[in-house]
N, C-alpha and C positions, 0 to 999 in steps of 0.2 A: 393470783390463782392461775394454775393452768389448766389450757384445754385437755379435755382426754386426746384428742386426737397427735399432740405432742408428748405425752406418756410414752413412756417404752418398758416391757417389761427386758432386760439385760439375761444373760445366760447365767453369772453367777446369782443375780438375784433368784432366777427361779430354780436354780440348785439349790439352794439353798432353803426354798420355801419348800421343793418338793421333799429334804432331807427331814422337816416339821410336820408333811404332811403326814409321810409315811408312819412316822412315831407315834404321832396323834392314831392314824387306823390302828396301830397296831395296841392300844389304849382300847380303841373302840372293840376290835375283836376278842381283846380280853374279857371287856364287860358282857359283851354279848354270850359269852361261854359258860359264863355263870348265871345267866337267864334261865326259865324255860321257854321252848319254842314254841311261839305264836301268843306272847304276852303282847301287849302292846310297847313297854319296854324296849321286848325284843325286836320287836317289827320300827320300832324308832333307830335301836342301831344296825339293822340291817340297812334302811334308808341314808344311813349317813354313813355306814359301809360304802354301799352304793355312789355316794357324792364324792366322796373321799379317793375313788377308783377313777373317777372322771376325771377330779382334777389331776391326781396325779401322771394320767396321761395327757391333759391339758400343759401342763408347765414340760412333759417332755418332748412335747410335741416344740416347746415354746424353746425348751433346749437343742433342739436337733434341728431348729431351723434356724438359729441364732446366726451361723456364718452368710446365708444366704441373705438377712432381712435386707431390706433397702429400705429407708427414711421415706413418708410420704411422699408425695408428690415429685418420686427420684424419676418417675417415664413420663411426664408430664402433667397427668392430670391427680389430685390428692385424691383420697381414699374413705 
C-alpha cells in the first residue's frame, strides 16, 4: 500500500477525469431542468452542480500546473 504523500495526480490523468466530470454535470444540469425550483431535488442538484464546478477547476488547476510540479521533498524539506 502507498503513502498518499507519494500519490501523484498526472496531467493526462486528470484530463481525462475532468473530460467524465464535465459529462457527468452536464447529466446533472439536465435533471435539474426538468425539476421544479426550490424542490429539495432540485436543491440536491444544484449542490452537486456546485461540486462538480469546484472539482473541475480543481483537476485544471491540477493540469496547468502539471509542467511546474516537483516531486516532494525536491528543496529539501517534504511537504
Amino acid at each position: 500500500m502507498s503513502k498518499r504523500t507519494q500519490r501523484a495526480l498526472h496531467a493526462h490523468e486528470a484530463q481525462e477525469m475532468r473530460r467524465e466530470v464535465r459529462e457527468f454535470q452536464h447529466h446533472v444540469r439536465q435533471w435539474a431542468a426538468r425539476l421544479p425550483i426550490g424542490t429539495t431535488a432540485y436543491l440536491g442538484c444544484d449542490i452537486l452542480n456546485y461540486s462538480l464546478i469546484l472539482m473541475d477547476m480543481q483537476l485544471t488547476a491540477a493540469i496547468d500546473a502539471a509542467p511546474y510540479e516537483r516531486p516532494p521533498g525536491f528543496g529539501g524539506m517534504d511537504s
